[in-house]
Every structure is written in structure tokens, then in C-alpha cells.
N, CA, C and O atoms as a Tinker XYZ file with bonds, in Angstrom:
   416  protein
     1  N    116.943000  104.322000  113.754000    73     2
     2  CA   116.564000  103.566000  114.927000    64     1     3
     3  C    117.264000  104.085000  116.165000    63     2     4     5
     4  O    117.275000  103.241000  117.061000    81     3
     5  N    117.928000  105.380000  116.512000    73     3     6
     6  CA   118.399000  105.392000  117.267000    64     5     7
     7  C    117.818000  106.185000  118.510000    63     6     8     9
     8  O    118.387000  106.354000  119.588000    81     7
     9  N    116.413000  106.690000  118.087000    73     7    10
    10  CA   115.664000  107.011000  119.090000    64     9    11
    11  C    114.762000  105.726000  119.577000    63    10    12    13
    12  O    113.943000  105.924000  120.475000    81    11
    13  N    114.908000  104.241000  118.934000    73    11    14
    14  CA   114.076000  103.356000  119.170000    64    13    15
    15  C    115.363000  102.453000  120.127000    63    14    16    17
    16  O    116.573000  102.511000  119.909000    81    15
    17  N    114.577000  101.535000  121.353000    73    15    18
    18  CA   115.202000  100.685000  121.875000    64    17    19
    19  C    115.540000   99.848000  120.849000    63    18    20    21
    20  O    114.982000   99.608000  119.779000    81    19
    21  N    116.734000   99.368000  121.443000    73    19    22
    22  CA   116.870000   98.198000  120.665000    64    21    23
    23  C    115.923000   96.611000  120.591000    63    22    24    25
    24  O    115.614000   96.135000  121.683000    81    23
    25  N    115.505000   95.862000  119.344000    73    23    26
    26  CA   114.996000   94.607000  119.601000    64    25    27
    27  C    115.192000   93.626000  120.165000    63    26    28    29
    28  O    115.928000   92.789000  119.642000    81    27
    29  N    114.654000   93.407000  121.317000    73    27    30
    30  CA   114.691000   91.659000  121.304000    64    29    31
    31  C    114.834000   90.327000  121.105000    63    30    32    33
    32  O    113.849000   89.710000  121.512000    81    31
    33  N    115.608000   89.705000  120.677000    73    31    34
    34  CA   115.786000   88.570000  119.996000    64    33    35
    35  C    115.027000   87.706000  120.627000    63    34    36    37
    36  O    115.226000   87.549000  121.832000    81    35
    37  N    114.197000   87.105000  120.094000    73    35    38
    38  CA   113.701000   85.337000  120.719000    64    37    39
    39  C    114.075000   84.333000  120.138000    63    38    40    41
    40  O    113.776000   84.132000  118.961000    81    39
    41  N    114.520000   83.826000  120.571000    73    39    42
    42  CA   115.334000   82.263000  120.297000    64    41    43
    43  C    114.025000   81.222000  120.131000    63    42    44    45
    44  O    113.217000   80.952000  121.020000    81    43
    45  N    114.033000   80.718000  118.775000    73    43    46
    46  CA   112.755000   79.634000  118.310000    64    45    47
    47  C    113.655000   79.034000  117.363000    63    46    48    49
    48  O    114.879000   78.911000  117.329000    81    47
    49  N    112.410000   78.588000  116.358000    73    47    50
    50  CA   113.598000   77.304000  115.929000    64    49    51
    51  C    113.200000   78.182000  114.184000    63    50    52    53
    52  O    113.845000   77.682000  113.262000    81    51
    53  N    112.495000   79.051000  113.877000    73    51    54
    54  CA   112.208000   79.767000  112.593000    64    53    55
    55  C    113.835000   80.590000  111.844000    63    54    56    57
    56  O    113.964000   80.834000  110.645000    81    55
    57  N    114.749000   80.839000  112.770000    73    55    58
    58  CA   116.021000   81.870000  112.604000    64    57    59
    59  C    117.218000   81.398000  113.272000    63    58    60    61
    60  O    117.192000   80.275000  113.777000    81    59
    61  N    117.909000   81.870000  113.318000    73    59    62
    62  CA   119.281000   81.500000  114.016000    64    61    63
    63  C    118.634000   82.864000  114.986000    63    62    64    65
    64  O    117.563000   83.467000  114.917000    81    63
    65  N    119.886000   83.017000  115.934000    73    63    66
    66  CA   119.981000   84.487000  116.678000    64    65    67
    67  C    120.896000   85.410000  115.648000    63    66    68    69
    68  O    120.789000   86.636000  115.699000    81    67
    69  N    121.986000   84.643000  114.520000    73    67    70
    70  CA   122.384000   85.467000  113.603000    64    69    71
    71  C    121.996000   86.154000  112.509000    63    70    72    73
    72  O    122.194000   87.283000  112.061000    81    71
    73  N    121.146000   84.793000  112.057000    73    71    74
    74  CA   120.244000   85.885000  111.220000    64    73    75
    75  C    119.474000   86.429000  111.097000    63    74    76    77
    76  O    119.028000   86.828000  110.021000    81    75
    77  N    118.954000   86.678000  112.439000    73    75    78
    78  CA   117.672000   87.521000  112.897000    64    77    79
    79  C    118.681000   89.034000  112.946000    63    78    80    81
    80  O    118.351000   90.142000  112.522000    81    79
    81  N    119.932000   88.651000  113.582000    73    79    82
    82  CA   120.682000   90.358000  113.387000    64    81    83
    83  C    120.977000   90.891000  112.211000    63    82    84    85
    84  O    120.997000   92.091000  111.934000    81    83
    85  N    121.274000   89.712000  111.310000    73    83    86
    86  CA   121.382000   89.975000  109.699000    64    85    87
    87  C    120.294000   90.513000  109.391000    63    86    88    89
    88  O    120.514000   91.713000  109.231000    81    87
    89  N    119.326000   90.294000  109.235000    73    87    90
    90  CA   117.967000   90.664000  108.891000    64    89    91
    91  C    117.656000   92.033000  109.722000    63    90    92    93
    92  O    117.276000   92.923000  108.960000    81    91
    93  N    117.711000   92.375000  110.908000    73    91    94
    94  CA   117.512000   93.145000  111.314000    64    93    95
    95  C    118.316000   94.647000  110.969000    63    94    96    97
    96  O    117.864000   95.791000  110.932000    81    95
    97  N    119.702000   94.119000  110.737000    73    95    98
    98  CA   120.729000   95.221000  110.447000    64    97    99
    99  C    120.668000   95.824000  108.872000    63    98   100   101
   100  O    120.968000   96.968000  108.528000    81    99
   101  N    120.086000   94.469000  107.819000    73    99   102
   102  CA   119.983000   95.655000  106.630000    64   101   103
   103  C    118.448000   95.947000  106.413000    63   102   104   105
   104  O    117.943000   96.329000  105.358000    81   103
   105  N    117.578000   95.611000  108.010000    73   103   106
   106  CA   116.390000   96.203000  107.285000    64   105   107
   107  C    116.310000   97.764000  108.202000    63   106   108   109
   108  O    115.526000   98.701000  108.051000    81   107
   109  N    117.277000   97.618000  109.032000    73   107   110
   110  CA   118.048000   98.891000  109.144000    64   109   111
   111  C    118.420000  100.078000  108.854000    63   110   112   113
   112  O    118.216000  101.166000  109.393000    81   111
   113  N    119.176000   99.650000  107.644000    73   111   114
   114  CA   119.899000  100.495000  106.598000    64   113   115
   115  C    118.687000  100.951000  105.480000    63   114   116   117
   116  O    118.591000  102.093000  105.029000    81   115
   117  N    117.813000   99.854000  105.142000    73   115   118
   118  CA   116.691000  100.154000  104.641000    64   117   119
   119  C    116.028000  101.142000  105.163000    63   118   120   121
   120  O    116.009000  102.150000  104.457000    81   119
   121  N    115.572000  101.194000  105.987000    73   119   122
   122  CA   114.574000  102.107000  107.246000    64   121   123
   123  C    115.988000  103.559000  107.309000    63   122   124   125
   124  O    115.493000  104.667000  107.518000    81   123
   125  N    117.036000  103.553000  107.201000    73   123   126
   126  CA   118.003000  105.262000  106.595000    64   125   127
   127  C    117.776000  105.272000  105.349000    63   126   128   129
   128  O    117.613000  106.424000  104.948000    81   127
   129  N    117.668000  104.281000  104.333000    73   127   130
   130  CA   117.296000  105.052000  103.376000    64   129   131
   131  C    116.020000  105.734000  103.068000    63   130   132   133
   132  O    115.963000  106.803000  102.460000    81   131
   133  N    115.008000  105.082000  103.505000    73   131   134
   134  CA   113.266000  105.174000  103.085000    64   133   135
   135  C    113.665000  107.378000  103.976000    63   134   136   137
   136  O    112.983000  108.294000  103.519000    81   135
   137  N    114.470000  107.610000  104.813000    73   135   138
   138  CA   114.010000  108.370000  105.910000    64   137   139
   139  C    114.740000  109.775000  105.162000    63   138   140   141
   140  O    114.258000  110.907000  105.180000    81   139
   141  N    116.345000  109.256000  104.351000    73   139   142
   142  CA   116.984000  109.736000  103.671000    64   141   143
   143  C    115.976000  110.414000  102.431000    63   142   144   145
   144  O    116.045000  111.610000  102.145000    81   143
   145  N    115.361000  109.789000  101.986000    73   143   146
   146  CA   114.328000  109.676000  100.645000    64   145   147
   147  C    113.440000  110.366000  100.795000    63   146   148   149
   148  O    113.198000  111.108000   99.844000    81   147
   149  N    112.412000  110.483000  102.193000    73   147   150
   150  CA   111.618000  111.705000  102.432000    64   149   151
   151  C    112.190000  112.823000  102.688000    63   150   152   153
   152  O    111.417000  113.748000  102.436000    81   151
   153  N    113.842000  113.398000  103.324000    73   151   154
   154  CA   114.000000  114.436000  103.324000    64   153   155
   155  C    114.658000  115.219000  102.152000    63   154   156   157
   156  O    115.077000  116.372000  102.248000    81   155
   157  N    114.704000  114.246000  100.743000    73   155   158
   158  CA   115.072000  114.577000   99.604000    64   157   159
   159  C    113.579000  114.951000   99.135000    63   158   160   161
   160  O    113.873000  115.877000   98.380000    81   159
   161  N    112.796000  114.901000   99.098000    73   159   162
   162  CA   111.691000  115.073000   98.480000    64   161   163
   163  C    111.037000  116.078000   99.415000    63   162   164   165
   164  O    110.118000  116.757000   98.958000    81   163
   165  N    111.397000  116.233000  100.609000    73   163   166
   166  CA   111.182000  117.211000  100.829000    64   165   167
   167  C    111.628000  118.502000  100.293000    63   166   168   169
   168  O    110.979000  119.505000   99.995000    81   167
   169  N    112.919000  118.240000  100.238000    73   167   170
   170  CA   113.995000  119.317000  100.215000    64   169   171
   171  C    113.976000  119.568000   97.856000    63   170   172   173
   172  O    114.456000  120.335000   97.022000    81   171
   173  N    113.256000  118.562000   97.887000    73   171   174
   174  CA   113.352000  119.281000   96.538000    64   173   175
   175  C    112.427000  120.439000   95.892000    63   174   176   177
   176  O    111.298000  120.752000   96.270000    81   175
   177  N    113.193000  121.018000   94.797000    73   175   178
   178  CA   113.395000  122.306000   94.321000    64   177   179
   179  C    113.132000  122.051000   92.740000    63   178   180   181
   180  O    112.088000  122.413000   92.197000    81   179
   181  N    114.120000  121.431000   92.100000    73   179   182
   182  CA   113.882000  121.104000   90.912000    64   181   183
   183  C    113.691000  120.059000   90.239000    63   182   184   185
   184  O    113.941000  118.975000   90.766000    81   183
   185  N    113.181000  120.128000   88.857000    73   183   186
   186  CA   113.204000  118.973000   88.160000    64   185   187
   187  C    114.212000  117.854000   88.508000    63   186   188   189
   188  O    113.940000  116.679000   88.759000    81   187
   189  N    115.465000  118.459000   88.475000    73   187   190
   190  CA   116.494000  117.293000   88.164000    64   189   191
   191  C    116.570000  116.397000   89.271000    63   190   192   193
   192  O    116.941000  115.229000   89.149000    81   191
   193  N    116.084000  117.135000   90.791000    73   191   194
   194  CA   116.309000  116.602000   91.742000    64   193   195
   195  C    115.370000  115.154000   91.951000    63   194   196   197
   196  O    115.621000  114.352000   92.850000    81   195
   197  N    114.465000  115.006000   91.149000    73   195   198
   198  CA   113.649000  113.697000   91.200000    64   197   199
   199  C    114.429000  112.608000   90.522000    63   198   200   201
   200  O    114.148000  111.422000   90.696000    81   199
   201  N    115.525000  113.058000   89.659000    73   199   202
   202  CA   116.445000  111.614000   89.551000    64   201   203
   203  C    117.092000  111.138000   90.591000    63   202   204   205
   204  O    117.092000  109.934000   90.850000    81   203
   205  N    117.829000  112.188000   91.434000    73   203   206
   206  CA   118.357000  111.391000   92.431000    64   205   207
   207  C    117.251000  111.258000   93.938000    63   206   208   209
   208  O    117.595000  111.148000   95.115000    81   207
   209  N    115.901000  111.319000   93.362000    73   207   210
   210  CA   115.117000  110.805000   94.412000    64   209   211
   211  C    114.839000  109.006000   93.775000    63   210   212   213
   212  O    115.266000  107.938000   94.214000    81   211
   213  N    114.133000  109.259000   92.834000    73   211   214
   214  CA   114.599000  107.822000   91.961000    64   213   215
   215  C    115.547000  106.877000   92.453000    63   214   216   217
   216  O    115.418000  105.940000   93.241000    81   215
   217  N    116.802000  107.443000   91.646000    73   215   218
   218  CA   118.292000  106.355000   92.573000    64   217   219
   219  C    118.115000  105.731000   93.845000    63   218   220   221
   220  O    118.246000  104.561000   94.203000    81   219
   221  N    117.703000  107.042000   94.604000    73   219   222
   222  CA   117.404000  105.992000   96.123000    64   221   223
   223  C    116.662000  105.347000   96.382000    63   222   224   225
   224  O    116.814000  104.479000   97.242000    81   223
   225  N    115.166000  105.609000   95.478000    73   223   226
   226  CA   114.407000  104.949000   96.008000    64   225   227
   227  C    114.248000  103.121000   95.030000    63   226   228   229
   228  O    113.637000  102.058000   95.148000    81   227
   229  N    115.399000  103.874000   93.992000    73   227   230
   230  CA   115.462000  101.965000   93.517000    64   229   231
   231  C    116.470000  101.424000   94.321000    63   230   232   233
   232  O    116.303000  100.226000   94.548000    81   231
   233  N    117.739000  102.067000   94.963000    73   231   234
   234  CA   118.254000  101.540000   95.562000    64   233   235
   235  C    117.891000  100.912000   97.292000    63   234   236   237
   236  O    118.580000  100.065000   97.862000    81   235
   237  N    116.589000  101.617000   97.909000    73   235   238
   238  CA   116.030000  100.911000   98.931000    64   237   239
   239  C    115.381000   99.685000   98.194000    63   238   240   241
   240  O    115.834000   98.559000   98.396000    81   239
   241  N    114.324000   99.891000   97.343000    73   239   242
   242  CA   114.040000   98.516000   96.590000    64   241   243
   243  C    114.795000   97.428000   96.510000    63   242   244   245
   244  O    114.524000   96.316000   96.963000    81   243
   245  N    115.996000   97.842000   95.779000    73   243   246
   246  CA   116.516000   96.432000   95.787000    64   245   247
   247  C    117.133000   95.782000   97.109000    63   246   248   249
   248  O    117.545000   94.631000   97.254000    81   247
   249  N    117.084000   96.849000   98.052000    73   247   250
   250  CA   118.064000   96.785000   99.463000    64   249   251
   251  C    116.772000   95.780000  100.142000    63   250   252   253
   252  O    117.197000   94.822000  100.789000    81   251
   253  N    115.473000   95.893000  100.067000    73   251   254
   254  CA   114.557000   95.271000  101.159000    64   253   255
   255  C    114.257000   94.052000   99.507000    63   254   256   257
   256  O    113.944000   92.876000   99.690000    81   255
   257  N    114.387000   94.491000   98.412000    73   255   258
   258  CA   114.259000   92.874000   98.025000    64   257   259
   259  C    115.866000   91.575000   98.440000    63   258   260   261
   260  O    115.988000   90.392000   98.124000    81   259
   261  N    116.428000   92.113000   98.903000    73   259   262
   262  CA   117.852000   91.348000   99.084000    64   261   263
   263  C    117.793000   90.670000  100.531000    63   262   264   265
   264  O    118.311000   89.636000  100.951000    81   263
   265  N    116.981000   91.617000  101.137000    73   263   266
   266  CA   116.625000   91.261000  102.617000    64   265   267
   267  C    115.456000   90.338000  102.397000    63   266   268   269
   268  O    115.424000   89.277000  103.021000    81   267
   269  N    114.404000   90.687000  101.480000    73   267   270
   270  CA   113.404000   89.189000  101.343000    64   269   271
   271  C    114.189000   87.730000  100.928000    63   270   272   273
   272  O    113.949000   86.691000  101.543000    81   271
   273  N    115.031000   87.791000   99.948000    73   271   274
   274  CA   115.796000   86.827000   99.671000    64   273   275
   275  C    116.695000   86.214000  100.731000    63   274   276   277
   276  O    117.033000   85.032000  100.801000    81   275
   277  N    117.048000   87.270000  101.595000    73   275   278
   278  CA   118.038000   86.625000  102.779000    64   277   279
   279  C    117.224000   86.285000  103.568000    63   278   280   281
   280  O    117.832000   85.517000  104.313000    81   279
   281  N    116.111000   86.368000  103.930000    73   279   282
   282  CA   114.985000   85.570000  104.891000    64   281   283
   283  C    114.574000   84.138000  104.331000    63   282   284   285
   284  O    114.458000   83.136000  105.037000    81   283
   285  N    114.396000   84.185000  103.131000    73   283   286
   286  CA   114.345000   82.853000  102.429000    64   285   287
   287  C    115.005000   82.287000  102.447000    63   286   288   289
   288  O    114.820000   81.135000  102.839000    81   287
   289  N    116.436000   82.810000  101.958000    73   287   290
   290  CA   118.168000   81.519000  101.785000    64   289   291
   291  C    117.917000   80.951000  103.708000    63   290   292   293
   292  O    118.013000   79.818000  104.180000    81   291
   293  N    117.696000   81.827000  104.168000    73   291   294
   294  CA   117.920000   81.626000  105.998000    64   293   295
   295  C    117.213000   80.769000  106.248000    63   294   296   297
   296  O    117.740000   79.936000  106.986000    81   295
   297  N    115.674000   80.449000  105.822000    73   295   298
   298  CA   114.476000   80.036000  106.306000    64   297   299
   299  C    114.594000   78.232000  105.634000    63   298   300   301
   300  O    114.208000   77.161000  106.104000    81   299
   301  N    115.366000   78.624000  104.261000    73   299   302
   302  CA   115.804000   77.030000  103.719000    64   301   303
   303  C    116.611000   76.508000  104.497000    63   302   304   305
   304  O    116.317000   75.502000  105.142000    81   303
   305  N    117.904000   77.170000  104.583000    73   303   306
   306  CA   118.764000   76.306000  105.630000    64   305   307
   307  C    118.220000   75.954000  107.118000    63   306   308   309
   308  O    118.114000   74.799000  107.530000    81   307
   309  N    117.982000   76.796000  107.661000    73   307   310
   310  CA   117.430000   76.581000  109.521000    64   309   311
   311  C    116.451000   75.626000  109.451000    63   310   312   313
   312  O    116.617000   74.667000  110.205000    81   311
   313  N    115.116000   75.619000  108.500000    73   311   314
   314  CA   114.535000   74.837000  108.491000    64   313   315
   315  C    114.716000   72.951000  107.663000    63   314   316   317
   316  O    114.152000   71.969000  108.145000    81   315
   317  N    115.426000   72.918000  106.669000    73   315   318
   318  CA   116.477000   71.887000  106.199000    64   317   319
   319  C    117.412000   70.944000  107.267000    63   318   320   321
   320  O    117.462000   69.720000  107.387000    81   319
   321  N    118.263000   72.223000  108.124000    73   319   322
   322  CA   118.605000   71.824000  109.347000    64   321   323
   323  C    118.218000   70.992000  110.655000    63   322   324   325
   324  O    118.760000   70.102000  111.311000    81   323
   325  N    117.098000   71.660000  110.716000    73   323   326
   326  CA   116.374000   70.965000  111.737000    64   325   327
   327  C    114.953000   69.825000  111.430000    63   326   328   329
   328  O    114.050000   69.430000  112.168000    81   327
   329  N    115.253000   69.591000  110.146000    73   327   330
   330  CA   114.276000   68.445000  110.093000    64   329   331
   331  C    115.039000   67.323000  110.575000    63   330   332   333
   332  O    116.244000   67.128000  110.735000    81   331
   333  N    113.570000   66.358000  110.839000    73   331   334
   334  CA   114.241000   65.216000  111.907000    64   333   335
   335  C    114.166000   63.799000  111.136000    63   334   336   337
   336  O    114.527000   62.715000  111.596000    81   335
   337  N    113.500000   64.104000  109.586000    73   335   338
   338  CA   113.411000   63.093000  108.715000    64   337   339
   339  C    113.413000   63.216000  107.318000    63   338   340   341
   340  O    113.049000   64.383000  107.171000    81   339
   341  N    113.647000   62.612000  105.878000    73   339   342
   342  CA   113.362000   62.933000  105.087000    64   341   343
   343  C    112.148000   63.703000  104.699000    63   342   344   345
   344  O    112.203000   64.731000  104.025000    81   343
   345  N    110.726000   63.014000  105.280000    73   343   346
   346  CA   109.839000   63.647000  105.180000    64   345   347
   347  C    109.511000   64.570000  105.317000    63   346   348   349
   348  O    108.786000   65.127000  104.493000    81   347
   349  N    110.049000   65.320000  106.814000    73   347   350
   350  CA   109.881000   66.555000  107.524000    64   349   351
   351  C    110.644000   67.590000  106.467000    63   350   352   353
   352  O    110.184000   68.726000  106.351000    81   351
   353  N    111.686000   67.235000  105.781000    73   351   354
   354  CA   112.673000   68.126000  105.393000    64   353   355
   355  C    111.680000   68.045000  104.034000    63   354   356   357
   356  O    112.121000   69.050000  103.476000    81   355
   357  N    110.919000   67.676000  103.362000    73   355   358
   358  CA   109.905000   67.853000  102.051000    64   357   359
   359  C    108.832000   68.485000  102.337000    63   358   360   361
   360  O    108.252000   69.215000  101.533000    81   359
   361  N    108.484000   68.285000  103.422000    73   359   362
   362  CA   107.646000   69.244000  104.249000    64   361   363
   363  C    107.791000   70.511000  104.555000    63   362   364   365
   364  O    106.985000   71.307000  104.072000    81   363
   365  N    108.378000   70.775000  105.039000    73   363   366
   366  CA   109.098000   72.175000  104.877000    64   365   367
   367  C    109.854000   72.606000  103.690000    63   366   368   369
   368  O    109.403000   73.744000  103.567000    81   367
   369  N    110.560000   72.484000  102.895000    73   367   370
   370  CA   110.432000   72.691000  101.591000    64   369   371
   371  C    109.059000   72.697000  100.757000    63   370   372   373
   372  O    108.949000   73.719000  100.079000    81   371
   373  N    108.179000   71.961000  100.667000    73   371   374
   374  CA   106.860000   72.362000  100.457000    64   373   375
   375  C    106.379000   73.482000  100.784000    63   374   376   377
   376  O    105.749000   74.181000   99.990000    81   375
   377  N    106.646000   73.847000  102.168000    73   375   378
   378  CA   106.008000   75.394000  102.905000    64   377   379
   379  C    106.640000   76.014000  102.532000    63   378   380   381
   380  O    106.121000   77.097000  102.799000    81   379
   381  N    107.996000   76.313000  101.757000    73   379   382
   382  CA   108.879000   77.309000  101.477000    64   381   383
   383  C    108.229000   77.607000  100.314000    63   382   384   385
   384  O    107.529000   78.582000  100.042000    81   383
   385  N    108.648000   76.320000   99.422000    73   383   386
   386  CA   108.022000   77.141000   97.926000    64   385   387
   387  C    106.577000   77.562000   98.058000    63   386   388   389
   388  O    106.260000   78.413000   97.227000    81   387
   389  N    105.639000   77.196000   98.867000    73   387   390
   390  CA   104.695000   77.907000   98.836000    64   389   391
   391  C    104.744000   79.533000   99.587000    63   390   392   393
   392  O    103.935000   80.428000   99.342000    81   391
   393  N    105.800000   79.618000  100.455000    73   391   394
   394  CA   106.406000   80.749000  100.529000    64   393   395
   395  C    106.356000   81.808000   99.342000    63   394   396   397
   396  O    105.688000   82.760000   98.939000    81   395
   397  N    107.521000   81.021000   99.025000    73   395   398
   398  CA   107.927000   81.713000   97.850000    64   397   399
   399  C    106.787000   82.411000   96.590000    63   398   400   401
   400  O    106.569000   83.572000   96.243000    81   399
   401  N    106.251000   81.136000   96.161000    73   399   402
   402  CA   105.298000   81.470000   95.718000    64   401   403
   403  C    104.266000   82.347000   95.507000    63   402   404   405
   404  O    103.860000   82.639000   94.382000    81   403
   405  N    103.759000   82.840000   96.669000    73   403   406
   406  CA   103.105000   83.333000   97.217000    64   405   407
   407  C    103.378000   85.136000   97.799000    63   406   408   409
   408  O    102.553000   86.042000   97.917000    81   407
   409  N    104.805000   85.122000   98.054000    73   407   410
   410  CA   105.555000   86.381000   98.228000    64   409   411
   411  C    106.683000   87.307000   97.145000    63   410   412   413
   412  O    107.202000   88.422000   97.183000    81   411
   413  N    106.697000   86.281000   96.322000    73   411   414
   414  CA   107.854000   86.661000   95.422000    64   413   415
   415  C    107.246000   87.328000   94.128000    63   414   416
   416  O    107.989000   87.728000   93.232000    81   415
């Protein structure tokens, strides 16, 4: 990202402003590895070298599934947080697990 401006934050009621940087910073690190991973596969030569294309590319996997999970843990609390009633707060838990559901 360092030929890209930096993002914008908008302040709503879906994120904190922290964990929009959380989120942003290891989908980050994600986006060096995916970039890391094409110039290994470029650069490969031999057989063996597709294991350690492998490694990385399970290790971005689990790096952007950790980041789906940290959007969720985030999205329970902020939204939990800001309900204004029992109801509201089942309500939104409703939309989560159908989240979940639906993405996982």
C-alpha cells in the first residue's frame, strides 16, 4: 500500500475508528503477502519451490480468515453496545448470526 493514499476513516455506528485500523492493518499485511506469493511463483524454478509457495499461501488464508473473525468479534460488540433495548440487542444478534451464517 505504499504507492496507495492512505484510507479514510468514516465514523458510523457499524466500527469503532479502532477497529476499522485493526481491520485495515492486517488486511494489510494480507495484501504483502498475496503480492509476496505472486513474486514466488513467479520466480519459481523448481518443484520444491511450490511448497514454500503453499506455506504462504495457507498462511495468507488463515491471515484474511482471522481478519473475517475480527470483523465479526468487532461487529458483536459495537453493535451489542449500542443497542438501546433488549430487543434491539436480539435484533442485531439475529443479523449477525445470519451474518455468520451466511459468510462463514
Amino acid at each position: 500500500m505504499a504507492d496507495t493514499p492512505p484510507l479514510k476513516i468514516v465514523q458510523g455506528t457499524a466500527l469503532t475508528e479502532q477497529q476499522k485500523k485493526d481491520l485495515l492493518h492486517r488486511l494489510a499485511r494480507v495484501e504483502g503477502q498475496l503480492r509476496g506469493i505472486q513474486k514466488l511463483i513467479a520466480k519459481a524454478a523448481e518443484p520444491a519451490d511450490c511448497d514454500g509457495i503453499a506455506q504462504q499461501m495457507s498462511a495468507a488464508r488463515k491471515a484474511l480468515d482471522r481478519s473475517f473473525v475480527t470483523l465479526l468479534t468487532s461487529s458483536m460488540v459495537t453493535h451489542a453496545e449500542k443497542s438501546a433495548s433488549v430487543e434491539d440487542a436480539v435484533d442485531r444478534a439475529k443479523h449477525l448470526s445470519a451474518f455468520l451464517d451466511k459468510f462463514a
